[in-house]
N, C-alpha and C positions, 0 to 999 in steps of 0.2 A: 119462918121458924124451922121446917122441915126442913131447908135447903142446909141452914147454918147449921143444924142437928149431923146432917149427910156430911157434909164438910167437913165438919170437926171429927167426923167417926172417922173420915176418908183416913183424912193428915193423920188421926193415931194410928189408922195401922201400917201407912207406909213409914211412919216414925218406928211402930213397932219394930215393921219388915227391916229398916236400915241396924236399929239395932242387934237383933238378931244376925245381919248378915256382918257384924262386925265382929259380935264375939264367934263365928263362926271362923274368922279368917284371923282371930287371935289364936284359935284352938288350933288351926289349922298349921299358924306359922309356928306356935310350940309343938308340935308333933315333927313339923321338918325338922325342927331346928336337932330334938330329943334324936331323931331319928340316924342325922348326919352326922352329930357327935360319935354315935356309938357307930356308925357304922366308919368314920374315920379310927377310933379306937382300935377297930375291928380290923382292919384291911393296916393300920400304920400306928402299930404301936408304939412303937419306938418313938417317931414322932411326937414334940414336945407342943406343938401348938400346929394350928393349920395356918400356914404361911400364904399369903396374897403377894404375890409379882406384879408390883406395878412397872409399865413400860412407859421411856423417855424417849423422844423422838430426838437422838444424836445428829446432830446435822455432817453429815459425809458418810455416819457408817449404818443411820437406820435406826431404826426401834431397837432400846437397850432397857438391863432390867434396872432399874431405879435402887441407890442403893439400901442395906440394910442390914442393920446390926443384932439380931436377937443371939441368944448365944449355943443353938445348935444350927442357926442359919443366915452364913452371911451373904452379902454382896457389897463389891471394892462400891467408890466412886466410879468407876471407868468401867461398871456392869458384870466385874469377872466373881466368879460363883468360888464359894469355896478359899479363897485367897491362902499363903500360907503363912505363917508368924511371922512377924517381920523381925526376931530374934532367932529366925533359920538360919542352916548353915550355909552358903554361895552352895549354889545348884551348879554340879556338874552339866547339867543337860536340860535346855529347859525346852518344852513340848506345848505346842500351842494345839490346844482341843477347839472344835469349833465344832458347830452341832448346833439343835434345837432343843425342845424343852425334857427331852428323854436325857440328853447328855449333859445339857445345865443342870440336871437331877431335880424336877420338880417334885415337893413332898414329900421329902427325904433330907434327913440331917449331914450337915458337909462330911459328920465323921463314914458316911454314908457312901457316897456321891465317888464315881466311878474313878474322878481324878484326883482326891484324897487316897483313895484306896491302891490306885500306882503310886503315887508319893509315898507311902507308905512300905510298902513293898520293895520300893526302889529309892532306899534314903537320898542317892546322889540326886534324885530325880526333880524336877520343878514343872510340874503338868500345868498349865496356865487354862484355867475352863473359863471363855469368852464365849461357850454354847447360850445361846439366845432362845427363850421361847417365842415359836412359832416362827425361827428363821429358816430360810431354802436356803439351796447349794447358792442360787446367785446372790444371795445376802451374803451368804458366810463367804464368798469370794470378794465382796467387797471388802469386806469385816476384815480380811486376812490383807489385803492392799493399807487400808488403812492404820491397822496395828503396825504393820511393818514401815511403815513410812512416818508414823508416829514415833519410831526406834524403840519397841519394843524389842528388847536381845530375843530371836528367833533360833533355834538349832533346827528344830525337825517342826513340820504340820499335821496334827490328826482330826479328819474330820469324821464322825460318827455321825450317819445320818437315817432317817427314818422316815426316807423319802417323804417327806408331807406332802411334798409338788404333787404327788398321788392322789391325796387326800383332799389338796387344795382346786384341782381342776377335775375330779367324779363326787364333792358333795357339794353342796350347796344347803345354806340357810332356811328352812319353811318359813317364806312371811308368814305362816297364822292369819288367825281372825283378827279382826280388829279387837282391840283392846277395850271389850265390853266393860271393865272394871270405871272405864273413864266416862262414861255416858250412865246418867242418870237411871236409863233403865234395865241398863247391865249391873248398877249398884242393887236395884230393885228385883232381881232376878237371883242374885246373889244374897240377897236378906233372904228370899223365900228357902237358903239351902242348894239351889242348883251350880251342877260343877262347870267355874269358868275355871277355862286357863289358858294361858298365852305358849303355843307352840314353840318350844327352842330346840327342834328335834332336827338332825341334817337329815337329808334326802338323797339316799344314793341316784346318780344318773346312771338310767341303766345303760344309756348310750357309750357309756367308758366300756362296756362288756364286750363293745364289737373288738371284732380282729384285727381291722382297717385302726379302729381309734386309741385302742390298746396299742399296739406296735408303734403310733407314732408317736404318743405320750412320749414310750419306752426310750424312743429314739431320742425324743427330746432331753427327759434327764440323765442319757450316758451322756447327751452334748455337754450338759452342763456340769456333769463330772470330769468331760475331756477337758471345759473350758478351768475348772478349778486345778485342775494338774499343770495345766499351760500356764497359770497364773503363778504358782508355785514355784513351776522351772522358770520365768521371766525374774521370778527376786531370789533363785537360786537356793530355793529350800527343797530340801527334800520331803513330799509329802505322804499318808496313804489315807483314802478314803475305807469307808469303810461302813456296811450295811448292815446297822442295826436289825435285830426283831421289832416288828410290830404284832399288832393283832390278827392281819391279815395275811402276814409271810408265815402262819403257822397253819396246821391242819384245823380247819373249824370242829370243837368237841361240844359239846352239849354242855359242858360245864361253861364252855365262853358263850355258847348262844347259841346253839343250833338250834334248840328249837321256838328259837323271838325269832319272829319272820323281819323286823326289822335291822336287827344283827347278821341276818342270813343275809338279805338282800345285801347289804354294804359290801358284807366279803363278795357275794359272787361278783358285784361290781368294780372291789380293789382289787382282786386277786387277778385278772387275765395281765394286765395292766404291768402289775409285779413279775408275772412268771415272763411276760415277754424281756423286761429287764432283766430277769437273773439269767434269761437263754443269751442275751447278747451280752452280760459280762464273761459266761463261757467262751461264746464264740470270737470272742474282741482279744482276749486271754491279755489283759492288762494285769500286771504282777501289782500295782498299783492300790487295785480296785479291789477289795476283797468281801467276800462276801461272805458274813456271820449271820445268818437270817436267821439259823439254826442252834445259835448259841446258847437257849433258853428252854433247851429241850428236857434237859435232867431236872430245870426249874419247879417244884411242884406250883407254885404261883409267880410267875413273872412280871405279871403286871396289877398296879394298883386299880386304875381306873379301865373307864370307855375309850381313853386315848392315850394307850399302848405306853403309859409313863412308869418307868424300871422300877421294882420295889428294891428292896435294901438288897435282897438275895440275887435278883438280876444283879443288879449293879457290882455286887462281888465277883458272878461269871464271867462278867463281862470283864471285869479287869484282870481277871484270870488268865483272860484270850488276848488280851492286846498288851499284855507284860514282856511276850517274846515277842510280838509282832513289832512293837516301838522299838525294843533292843535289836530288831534285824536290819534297822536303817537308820540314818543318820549320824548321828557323832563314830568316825572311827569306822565309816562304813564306805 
């Protein structure tokens, strides 16, 4: 009688415990949810909805963004960002953008999006933004073989890049713990009120900080900038690359993070890395390659998020900057 008494007191409280640990992680998930609302509000107003980029695996030219129609943010079938009426006038000049998710303009409305805002500027103009999130220079080389061989009309190539190759070989993913939520007594742990959570934080390698590992990165993606220029002159476009800001090409202030030690470490770890690139696009002195690291300097907020993606205001600078730089090459040049 005493055991069945123990028993049945056990099961209610760990009945109790589970429910408790469920309206805990109800409350829990209304508080993110309350909380990302307004701080998207907050960082992107303008913004009519928070847009998800789903990616299709394009077979020849890679991961593309999937299309979409809402009506401050679209994408073609064929993954290009921003498209223009298809009751425009014939483009004098059409400008193939290639790029990653700063240049495709993530989180921002097309009327937004750096290559609406040339089009604008430059009625004759037809800026074509095929910028891919989370594509490198050797993607967007492919990306640019492929378009062109697909006979997309090409005049001139602009690649705006935010070096990720950076970011892609000095962070890396924390596996985390194990995912205590999925074991019975991680659920029971969690009824009692205790904080689980699943790590999704990167981990700078400080290893990128040496001078030896830094310099060769560096080497590596001017190759891959030498090798997208080569690509360019084999199907006889005239191209220019061109280097974006990130987070880490600027002075670290205390408003971005100076004093999160997690934000410290990344930069001291991206930045050797970058400055040995911007020494040998100096010293390489390719008219080609130009380098705008700096571009976002009068910016009072530049960036919306942790990864370096252009607010509305960047995005105006920047097409500020590349209005004479497009007009200095290609058509009539």
């Amino acid at each position: 009688m005493i055991a069945k008494a123990l028993d049945f007191l056990l099961k209610t409280v760990i009945l109790l415990a589970l429910l408790n640990g469920i309206v805990d992680g109800l409350l829990f998930t209304q508080r993110w949810v309350r909380d990302s609302v307004a701080d998207l509000r907050a960082k992107r107003p303008e913004l009519a909805r928070s847009v998800i980029v789903n990616m299709a695996q394009d077979p020849g030219i890679g991961r593309t963004p999937k299309p979409i129609a809402f009506p401050d943010f679209t994408i073609a079938g064929d993954g290009r960002r921003a498209p223009r009426a298809a009751d425009a006038l014939p483009a004098q000049r059409r400008i193939l953008m290639l790029g990653a998710s700063q240049a495709f303009g993530m989180h921002v409305q097309d009327k937004q999006v750096v290559s609406t805002l040339l089009e604008q500027d430059h009625p004759g103009w037809e800026v074509m933004n095929y910028a891919a999130p989370g594509e490198t220079l050797i993607g967007n080389r492919i990306r640019l073989s492929f378009l062109h061989n697909k006979g997309v009309a090409i005049d001139q190539v602009l690649v705006v890049t935010g070096l990720l190759e950076i970011g892609d070989r000095c962070l890396v993913r924390d596996p985390g713990p194990e995912k205590m939520h999925e074991l019975a007594l991680g659920r029971l742990f969690a009824a009692f009120g205790r904080k689980l959570t699943e790590k999704t934080e990167t981990t700078a390698l400080a290893t990128c900080a040496q001078p030896e590992r830094a310099n060769a990165l560096a080497q590596a993606i001017y190759g891959e900038m030498s090798a997208m220029l080569a690509t360019a002159d084999s199907l006889h476009l005239p191209v220019r690359i061109v280097i974006a800001p990130t987070d880490f090409s600027r002075p670290l202030t205390a408003e971005q993070g100076l004093n999160n030690p997690v934000i410290r470490s990344r930069y001291e770890v991206l930045r050797p890395a970058y400055d040995s690139l911007r020494h040998l696009i100096v010293e390489r002195q390719d008219p080609r390659i130009i380098d705008m690291s700096d571009a976002f300097d009068t910016v009072e907020t530049p960036f919306i998020d942790a990864w370096s993606h252009f607010s509305p205001d960047a995005h105006k600078a920047l097409a500020d900057l590349l209005g004479p730089l497009v007009d200095s090459y290609g058509v009539g040049k």
